[in-house]
C-alpha positions as CSV (number, residue, x, y, z in Angstrom):
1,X,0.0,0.0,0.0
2,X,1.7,3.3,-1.0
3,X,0.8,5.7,1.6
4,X,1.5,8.5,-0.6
5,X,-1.1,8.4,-3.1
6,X,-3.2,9.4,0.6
7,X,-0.8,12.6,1.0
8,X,-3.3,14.9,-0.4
9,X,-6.3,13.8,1.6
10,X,-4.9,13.5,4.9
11,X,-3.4,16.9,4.8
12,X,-6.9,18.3,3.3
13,X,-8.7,16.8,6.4
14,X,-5.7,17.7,8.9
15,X,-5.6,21.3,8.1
16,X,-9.2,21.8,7.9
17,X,-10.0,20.0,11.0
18,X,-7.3,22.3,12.9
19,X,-8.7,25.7,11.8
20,X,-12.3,24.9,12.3
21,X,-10.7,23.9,16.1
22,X,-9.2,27.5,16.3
23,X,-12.4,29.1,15.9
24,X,-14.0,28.9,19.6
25,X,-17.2,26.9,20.1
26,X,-19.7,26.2,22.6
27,X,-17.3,23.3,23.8
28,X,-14.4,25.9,23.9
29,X,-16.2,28.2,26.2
30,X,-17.4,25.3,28.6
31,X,-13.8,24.3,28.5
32,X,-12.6,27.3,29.6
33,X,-15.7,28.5,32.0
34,X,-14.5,24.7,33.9
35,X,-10.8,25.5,33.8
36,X,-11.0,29.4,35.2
37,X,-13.2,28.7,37.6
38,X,-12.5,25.2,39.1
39,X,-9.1,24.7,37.8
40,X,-6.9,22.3,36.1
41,X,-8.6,18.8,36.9
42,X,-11.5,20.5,36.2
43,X,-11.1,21.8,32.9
44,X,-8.9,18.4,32.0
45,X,-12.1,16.0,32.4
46,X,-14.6,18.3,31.0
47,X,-11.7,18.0,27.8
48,X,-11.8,14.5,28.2
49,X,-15.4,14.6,28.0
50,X,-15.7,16.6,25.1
51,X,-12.9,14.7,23.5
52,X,-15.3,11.4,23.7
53,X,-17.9,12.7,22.3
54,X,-16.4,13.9,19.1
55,X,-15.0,10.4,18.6
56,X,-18.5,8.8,18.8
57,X,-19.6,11.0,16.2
58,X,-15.9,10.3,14.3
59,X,-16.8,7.0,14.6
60,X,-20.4,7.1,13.0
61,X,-19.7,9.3,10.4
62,X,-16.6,7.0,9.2
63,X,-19.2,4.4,9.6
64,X,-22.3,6.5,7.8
65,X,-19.3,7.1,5.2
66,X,-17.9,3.9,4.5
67,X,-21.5,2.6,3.3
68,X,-21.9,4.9,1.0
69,X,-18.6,5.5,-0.5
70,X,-19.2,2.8,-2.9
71,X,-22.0,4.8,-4.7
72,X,-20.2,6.8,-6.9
73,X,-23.2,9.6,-7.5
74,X,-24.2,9.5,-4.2
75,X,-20.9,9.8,-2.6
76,X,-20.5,12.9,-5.3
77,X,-23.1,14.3,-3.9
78,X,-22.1,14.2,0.1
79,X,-18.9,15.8,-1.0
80,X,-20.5,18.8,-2.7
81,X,-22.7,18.8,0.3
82,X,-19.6,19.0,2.5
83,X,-17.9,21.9,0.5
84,X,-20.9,23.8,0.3
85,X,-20.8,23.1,4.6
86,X,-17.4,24.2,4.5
87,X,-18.7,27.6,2.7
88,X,-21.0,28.2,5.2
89,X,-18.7,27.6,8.5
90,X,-16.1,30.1,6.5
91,X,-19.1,32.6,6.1
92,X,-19.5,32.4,9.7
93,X,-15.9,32.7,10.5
94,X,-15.5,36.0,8.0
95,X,-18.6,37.6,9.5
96,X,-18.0,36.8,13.2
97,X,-17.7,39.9,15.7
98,X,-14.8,40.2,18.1
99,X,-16.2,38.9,21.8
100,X,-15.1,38.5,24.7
101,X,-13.5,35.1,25.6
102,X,-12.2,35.5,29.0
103,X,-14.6,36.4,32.3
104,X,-13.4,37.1,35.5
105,X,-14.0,34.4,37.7
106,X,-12.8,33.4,41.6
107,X,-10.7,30.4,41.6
108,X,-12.1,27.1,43.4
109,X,-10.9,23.7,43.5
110,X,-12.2,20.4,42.5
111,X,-13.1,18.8,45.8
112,X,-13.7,14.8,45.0
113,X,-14.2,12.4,41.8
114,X,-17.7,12.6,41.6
115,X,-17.4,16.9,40.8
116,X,-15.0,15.4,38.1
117,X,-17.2,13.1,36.3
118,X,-19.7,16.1,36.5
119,X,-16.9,17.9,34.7
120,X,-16.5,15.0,32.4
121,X,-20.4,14.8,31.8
122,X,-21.0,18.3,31.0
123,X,-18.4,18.2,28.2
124,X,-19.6,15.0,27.1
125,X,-22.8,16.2,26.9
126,X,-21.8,19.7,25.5
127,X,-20.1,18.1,22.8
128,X,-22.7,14.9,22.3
129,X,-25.8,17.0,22.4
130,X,-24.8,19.7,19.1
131,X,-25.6,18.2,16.0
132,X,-23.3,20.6,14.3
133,X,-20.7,18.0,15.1
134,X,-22.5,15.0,13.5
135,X,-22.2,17.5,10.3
136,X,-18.4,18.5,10.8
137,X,-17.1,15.1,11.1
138,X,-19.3,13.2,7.8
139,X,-18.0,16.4,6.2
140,X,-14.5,15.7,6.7
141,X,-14.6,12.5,6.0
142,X,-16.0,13.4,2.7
143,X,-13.2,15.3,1.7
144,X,-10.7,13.0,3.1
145,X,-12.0,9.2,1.9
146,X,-12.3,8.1,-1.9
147,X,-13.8,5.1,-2.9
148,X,-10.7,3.2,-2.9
149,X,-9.2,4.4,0.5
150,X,-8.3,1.0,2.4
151,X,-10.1,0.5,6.2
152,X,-6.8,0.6,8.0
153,X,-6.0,4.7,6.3
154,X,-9.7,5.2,7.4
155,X,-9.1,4.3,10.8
156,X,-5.9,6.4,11.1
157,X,-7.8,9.5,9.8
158,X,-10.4,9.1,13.0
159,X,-7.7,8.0,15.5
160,X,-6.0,11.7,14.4
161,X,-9.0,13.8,14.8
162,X,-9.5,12.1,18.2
163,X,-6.2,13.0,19.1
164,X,-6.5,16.4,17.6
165,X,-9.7,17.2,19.5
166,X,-8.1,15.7,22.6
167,X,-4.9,17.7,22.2
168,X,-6.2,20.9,21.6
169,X,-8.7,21.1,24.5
170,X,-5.8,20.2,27.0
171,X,-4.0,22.8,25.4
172,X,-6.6,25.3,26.2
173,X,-6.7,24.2,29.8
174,X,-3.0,25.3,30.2
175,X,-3.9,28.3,28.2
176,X,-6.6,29.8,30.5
177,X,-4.2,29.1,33.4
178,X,-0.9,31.7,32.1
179,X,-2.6,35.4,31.9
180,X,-0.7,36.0,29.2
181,X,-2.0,33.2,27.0
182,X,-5.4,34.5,27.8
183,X,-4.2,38.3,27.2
184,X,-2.9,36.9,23.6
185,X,-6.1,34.9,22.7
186,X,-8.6,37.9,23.9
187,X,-6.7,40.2,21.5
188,X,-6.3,37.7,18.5
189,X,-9.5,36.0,18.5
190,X,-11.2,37.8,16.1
191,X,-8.1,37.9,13.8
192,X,-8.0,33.9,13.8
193,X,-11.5,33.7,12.9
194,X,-10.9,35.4,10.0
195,X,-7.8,34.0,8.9
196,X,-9.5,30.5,9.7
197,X,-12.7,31.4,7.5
198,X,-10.0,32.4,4.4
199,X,-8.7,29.1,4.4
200,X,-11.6,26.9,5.0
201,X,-13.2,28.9,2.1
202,X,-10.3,28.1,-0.1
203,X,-10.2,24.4,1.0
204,X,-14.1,24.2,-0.2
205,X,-13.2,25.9,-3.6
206,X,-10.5,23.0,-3.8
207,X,-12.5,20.1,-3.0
208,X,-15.1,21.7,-5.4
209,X,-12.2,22.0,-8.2
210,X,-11.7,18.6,-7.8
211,X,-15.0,17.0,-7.7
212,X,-15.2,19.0,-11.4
């Protein structure tokens, strides 16, 4: 199996999937309302939580995917469908106002492990619960997967987006705990929405190209 000839795919899916996790979401701002305001542990499992969730929903997509792949027309179709998705999230990105990211909150602690698996439980349920994420992750794997991509590539694209999700949000945990993270993000938000809306938008025209 040449792994190159899936070059192109994986890095269409890796990139995209990284700038739509720039732009903040409702699980961003439970992630860091958790973390400011209970702490580390805190904002860890409500991470963990979220992370779960996405891979149930990269799981069922990859599955949702992998029966229809062999349609050509109909697999066509979802990938349109996915660019035209892409579009949209980049018109959103383009048109979003600057915000606030950051409120001030006293610090508490996380006192025992059943606060943490409420931690873990609202960011499963954050995550589980918004059925824009059922949409992100078939659309992904519609730009990512051809016909002929093999199971075992297929698996390694969800197993990175796990990851990805995973990383990031315990990356944002430390980041709400250094002021000057926080300082940097609050001024630069806006300015990464927009970047990230350019290049989802040109990703779209791509896959579009493509298909045509």
């Amino acid at each position: 199996m040449d792994l190159s000839n899936y070059f192109y795919d994986f890095t269409a899916l890796a990139f995209a999937h990284f700038v739509a996790l720039l732009s903040p979401g409702v699980d961003f701002f439970i992630i860091i309302g958790n973390s400011s305001k209970y702490g580390k542990l805190a904002g860890f499992s409500t991470a963990f939580g979220i992370s779960i969730a996405n891979l149930v929903y990269i799981l069922l997509a990859l599955f949702g995917i992998t029966l229809i792949k062999d349609n050509e027309s109909i697999f066509v179709f979802i990938k349109v469908l996915g660019s035209v998705y892409l579009f949209y999230m980049a018109y959103l990105l383009l048109r979003a106002p600057k915000r606030a990211l950051f409120e001030k909150n006293d610090s508490l602690t996380v006192k025992s492990k059943k606060e943490l698996l409420g931690y873990f439980m609202s960011g499963f349920l954050s995550a589980i619960l918004n059925p824009k994420n059922s949409i992100f992750y078939f659309t992904m794997f519609s730009i990512a997967i051809q016909s002929h991509t093999p199971l075992a590539i297929q698996g390694f694209y969800a197993l990175w987006m796990f990851l990805a999700v995973l990383a990031w949000d315990i990356f944002i945990v430390y980041l709400v705990n250094h002021e000057k993270a926080k300082v940097f993000m609050d001024k630069y938000s806006n300015k990464v929405d927009k970047v990230s809306g350019g290049i989802l938008l040109f990703i779209a025209g791509a896959i579009i190209y493509n298909i045509f």
